[in-house]
DSSP file (Angstrom, degrees, kcal/mol; ACC not computed):
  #  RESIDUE AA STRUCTURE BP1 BP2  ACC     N-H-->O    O-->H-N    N-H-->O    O-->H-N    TCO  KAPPA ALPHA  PHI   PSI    X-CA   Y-CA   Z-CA
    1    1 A X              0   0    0      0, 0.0     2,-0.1     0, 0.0     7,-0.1   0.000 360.0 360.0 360.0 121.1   -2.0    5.4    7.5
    2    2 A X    >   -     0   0    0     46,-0.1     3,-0.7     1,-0.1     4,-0.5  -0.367 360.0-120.1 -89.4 154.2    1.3    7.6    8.4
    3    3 A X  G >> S+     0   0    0      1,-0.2     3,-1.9     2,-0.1     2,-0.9   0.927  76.9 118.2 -77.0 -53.9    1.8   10.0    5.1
    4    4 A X  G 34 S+     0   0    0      1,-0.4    -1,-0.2    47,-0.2    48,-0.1   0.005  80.3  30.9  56.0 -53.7    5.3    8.7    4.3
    5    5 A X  G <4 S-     0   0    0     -2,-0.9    -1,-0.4    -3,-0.7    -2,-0.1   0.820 107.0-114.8 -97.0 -27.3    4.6    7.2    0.9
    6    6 A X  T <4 S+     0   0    0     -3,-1.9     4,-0.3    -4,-0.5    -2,-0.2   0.688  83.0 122.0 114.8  28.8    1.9    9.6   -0.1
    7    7 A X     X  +     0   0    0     -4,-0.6     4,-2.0    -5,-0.4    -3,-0.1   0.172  26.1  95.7-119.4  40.9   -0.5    6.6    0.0
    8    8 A X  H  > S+     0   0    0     -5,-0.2     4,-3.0     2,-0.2     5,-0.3   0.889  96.6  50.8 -73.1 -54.6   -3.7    7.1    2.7
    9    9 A X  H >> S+     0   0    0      1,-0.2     3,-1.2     2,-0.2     4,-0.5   0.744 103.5  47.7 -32.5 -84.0   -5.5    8.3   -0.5
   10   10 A X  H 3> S+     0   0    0      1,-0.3     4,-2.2    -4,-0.3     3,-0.3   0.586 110.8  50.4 -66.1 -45.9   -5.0    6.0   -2.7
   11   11 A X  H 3X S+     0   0    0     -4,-2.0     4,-2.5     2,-0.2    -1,-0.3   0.940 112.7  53.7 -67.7 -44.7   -6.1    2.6    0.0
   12   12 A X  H <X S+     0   0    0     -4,-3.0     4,-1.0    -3,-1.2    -2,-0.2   0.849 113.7  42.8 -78.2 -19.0   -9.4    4.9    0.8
   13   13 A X  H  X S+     0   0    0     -4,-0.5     4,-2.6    -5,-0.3     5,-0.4   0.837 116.3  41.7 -34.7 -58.5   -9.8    4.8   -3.0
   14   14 A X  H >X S+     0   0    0     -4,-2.2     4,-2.2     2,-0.2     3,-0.9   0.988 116.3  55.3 -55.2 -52.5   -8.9    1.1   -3.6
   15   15 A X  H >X S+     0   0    0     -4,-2.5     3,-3.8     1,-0.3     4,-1.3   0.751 109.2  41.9 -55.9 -93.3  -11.1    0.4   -0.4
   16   16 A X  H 3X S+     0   0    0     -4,-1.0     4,-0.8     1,-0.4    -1,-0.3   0.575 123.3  42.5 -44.6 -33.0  -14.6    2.2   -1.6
   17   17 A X  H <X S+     0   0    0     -4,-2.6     4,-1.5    -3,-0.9    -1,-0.4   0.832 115.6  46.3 -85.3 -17.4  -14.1    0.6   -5.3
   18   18 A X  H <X S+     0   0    0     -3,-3.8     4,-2.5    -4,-2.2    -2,-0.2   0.931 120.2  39.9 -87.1 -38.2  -13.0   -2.8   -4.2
   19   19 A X  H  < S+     0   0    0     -4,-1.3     4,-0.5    -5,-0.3    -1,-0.3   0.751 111.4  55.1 -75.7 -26.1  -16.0   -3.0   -1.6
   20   20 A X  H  X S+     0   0    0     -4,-0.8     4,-1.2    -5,-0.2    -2,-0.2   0.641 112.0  47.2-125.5 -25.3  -18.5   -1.4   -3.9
   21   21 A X  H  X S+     0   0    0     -4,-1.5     4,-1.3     1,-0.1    -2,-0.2   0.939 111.2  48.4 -51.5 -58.2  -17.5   -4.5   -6.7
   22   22 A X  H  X S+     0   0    0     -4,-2.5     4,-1.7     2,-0.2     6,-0.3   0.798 109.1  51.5 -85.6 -14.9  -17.7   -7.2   -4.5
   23   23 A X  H  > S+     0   0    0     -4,-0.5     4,-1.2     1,-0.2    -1,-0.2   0.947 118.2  41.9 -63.1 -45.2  -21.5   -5.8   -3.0
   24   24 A X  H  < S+     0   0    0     -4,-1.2    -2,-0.2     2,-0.2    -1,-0.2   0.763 114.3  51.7 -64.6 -11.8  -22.5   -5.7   -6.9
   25   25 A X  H  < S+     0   0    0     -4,-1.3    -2,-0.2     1,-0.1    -3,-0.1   0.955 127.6  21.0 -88.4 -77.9  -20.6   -9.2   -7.1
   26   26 A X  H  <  -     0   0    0     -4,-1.7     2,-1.2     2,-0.1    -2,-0.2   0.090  68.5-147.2 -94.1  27.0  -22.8  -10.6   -4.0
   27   27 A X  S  < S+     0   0    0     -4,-1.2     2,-0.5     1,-0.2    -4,-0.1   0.522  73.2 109.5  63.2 -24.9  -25.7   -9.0   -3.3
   28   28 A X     >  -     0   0    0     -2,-1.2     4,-2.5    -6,-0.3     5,-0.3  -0.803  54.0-163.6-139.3  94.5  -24.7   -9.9    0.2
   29   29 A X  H  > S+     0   0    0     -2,-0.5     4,-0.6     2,-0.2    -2,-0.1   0.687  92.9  41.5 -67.5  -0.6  -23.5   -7.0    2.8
   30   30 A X  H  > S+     0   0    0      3,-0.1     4,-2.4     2,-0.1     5,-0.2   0.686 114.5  47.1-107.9 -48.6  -21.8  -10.0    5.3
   31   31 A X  H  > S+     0   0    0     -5,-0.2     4,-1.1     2,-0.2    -2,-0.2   0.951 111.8  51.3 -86.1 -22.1  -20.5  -11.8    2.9
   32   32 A X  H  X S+     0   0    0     -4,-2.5     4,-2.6     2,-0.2    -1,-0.2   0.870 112.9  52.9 -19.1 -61.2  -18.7   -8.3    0.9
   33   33 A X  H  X S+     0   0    0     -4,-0.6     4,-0.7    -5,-0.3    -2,-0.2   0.934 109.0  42.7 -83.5 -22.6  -17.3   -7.4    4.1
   34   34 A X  H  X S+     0   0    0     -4,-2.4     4,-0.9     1,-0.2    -1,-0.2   0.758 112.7  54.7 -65.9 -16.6  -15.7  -10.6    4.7
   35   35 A X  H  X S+     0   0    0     -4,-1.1     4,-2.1    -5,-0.2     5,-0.3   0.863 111.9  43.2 -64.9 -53.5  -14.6  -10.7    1.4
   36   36 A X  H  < S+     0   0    0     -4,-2.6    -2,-0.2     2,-0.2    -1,-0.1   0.435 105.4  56.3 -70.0  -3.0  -13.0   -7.5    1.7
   37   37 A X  H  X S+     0   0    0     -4,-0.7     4,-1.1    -5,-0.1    -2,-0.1   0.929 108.3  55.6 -82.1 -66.0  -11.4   -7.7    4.9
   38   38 A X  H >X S+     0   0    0     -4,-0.9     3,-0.8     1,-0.3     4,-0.7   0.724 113.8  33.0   7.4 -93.5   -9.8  -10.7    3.5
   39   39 A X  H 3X S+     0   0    0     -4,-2.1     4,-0.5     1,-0.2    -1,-0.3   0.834 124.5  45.3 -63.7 -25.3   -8.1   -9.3    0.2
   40   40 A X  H 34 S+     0   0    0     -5,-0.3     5,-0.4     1,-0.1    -2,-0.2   0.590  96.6  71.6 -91.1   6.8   -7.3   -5.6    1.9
   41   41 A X  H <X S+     0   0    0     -4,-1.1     4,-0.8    -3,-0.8    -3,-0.1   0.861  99.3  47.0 -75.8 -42.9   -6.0   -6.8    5.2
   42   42 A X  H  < S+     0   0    0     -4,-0.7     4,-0.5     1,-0.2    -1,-0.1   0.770 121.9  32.9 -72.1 -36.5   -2.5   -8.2    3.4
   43   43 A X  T  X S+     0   0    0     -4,-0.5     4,-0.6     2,-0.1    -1,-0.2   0.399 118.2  50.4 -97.3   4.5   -1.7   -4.7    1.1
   44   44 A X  H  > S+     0   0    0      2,-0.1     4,-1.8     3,-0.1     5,-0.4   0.649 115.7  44.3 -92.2 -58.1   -3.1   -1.8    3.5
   45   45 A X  H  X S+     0   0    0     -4,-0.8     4,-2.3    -5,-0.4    -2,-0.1   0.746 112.6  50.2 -64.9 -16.4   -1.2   -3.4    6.2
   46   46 A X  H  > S+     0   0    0     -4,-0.5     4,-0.9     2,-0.3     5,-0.2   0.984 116.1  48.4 -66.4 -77.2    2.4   -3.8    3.6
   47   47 A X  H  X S+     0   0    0     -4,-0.6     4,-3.0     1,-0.3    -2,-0.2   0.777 110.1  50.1 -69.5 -36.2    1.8   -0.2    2.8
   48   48 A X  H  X S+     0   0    0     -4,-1.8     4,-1.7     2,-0.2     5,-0.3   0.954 111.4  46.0 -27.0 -80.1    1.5    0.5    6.4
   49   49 A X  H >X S+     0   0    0     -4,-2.3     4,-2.5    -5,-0.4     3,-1.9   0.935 116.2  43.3  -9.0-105.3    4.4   -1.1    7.2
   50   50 A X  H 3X S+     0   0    0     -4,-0.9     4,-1.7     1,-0.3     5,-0.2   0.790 113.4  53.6 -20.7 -64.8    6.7    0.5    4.2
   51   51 A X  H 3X S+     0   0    0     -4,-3.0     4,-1.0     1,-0.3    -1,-0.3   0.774 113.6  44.3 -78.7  -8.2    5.1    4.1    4.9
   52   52 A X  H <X S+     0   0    0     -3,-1.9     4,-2.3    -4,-1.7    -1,-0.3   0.928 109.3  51.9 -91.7 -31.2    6.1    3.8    8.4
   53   53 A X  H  X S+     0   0    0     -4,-2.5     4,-2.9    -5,-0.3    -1,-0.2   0.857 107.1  59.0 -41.5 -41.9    9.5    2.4    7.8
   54   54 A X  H  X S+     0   0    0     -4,-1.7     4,-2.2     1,-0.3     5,-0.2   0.734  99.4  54.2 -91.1 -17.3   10.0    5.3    5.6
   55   55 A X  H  X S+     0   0    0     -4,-1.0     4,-1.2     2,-0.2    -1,-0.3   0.871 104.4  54.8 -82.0 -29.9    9.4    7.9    8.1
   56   56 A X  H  < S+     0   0    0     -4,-2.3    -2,-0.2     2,-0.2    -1,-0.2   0.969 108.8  43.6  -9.3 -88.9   11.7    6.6   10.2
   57   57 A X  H >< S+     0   0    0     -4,-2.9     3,-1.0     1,-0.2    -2,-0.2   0.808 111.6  59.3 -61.5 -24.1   14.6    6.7    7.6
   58   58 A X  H 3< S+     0   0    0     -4,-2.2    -1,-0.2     1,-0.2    -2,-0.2   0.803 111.9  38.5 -61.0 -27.8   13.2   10.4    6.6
   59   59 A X  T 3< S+     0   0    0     -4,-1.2     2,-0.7    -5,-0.2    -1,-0.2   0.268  76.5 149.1-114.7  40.6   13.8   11.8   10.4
   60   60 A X    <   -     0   0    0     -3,-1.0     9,-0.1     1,-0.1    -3,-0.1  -0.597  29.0-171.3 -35.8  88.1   17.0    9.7   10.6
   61   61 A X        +     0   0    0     -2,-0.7     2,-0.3     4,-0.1    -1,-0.1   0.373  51.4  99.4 -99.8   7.2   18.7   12.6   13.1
   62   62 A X        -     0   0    0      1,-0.2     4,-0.4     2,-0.0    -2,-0.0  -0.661  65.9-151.3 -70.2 143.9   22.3   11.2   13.2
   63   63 A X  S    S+     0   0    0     -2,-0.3    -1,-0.2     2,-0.2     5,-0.1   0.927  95.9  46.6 -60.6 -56.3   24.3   13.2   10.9
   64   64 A X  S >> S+     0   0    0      1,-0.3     4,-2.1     2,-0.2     3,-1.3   0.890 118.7  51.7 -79.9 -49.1   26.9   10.7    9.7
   65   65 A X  H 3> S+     0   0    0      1,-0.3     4,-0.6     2,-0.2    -1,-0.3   0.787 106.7  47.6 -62.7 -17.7   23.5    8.1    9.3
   66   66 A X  H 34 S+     0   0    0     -4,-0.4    -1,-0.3     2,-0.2    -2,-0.2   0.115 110.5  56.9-114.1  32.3   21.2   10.4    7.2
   67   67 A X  H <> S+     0   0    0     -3,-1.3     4,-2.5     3,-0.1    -2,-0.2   0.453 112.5  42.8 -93.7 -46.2   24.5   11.1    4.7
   68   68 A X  H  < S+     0   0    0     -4,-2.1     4,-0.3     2,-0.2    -2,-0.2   0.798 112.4  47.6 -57.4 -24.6   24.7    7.6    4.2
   69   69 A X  T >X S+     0   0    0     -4,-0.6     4,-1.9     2,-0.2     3,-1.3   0.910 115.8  50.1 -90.3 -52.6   21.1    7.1    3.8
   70   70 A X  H 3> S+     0   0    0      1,-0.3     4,-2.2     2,-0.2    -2,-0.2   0.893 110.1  48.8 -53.2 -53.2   21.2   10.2    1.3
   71   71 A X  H 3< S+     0   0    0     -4,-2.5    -1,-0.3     2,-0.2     4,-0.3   0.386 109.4  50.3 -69.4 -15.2   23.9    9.0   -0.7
   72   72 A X  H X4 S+     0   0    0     -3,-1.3     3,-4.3    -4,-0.3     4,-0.2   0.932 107.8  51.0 -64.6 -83.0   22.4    5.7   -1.0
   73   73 A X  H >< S+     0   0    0     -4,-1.9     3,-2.0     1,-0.3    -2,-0.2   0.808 113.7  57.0 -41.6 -65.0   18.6    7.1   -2.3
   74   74 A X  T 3< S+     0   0    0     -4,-2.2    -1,-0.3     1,-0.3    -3,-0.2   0.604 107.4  40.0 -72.4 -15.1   20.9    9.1   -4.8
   75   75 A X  T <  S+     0   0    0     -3,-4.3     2,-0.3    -4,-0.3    -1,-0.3   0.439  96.4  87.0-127.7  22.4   22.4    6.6   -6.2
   76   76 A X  S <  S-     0   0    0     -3,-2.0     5,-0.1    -4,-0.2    -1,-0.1  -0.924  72.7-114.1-121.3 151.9   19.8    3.8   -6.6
   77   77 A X    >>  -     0   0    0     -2,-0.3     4,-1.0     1,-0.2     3,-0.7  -0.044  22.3-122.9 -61.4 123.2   17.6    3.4   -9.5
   78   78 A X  T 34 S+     0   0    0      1,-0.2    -1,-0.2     2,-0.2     5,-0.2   0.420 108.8  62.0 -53.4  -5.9   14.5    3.8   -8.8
   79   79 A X  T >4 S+     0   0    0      2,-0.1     3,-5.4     3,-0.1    -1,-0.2   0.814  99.9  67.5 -41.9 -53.0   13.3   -0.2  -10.2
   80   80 A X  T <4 S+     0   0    0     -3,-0.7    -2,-0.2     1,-0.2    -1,-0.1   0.824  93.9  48.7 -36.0 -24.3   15.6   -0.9   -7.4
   81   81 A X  T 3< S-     0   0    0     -4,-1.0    -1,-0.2    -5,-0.1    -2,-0.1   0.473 112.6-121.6 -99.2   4.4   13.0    0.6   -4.7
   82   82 A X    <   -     0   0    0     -3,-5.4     3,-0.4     1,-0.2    -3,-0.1   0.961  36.0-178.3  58.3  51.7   10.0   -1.6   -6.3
   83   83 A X     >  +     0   0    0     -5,-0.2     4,-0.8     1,-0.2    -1,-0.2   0.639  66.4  63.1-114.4  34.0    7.7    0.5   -7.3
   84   84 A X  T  4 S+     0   0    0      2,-0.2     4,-0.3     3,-0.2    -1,-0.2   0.104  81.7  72.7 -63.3  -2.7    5.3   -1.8   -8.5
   85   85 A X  T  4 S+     0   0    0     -3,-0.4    -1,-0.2     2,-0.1    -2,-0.1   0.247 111.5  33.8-104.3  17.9    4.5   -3.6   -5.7
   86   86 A X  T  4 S+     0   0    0     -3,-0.1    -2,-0.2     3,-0.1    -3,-0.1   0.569 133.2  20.6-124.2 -35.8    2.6   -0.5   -4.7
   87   87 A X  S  < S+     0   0    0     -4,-0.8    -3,-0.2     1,-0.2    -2,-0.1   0.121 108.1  73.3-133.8  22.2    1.0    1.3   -8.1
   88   88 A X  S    S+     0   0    0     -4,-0.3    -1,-0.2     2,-0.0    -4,-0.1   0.066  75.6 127.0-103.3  41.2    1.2   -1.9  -10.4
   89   89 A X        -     0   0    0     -3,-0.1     2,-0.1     1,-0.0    -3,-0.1  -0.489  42.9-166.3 -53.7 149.5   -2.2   -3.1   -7.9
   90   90 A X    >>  -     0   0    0      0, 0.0     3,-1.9     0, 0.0     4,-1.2  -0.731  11.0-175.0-112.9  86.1   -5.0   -4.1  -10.0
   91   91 A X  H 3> S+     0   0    0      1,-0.3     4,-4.2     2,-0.2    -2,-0.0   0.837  89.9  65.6 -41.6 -41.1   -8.2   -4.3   -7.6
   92   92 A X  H 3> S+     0   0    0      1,-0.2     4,-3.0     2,-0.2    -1,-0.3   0.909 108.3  35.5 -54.2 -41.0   -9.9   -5.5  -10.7
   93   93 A X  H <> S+     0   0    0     -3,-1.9     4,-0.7     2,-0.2    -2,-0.2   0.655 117.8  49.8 -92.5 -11.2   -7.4   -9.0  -10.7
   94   94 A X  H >X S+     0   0    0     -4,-1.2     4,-2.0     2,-0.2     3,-0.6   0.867 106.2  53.7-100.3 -57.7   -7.3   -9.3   -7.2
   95   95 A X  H >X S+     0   0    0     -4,-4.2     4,-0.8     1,-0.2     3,-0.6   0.840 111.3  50.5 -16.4 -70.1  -11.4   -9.0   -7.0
   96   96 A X  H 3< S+     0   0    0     -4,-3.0    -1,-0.2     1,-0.3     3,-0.2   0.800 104.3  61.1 -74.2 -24.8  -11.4  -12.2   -9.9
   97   97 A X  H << S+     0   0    0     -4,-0.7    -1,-0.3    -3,-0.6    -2,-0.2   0.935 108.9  40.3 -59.4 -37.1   -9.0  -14.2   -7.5
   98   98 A X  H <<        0   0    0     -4,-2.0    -1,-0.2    -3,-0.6    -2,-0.2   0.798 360.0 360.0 -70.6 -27.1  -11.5  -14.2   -4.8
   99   99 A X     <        0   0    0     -4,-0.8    -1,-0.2    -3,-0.2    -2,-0.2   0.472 360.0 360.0-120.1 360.0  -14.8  -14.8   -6.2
């Protein structure tokens, strides 16, 4: 996970509570980890994605492109940039979808 959104933490968090529900769920160390690959494969790899995207546009090294790119970030709202598809996760609701 490249640091770019400030979220390696936070997936080795989700991972160790979301795997350590679904063992107590099933009993079952094979069928946990398939279970968990399963629901964490589609958001680590989105957040992957995003933080790497974002390091990109941070070492943007045209001039006349990273003014534009500044002047943009300054002047959209920060709803615009969605960040609820990153810290409104509930492990807990994604956990009851599976099982």
């Amino acid at each position: 996970m490249v640091p770019f959104l400030g979220q390696g933490g936070c997936m080795a968090l989700e991972d160790a509570y979301i795997f350590g529900k679904l063992i107590k769920l099933n009993g079952d160390m094979q069928k946990s980890q398939k279970m968990y690959q399963k629901l964490r494969y589609n958001r680590v790899n989105k957040i992957y994605k995003d933080s790497a995207l974002q390091g990109k546009l941070n070492h943007i090294s045209n001039p006349l492109i990273a003014f534009c790119r500044n002047q943009l970030m300054k002047y959209t709202p920060v709803a615009a940039l969605k960040p609820n598809s990153i810290w409104g996760y509930d492990p807990d609701v994604e956990i009851k979808k599976i099982s």
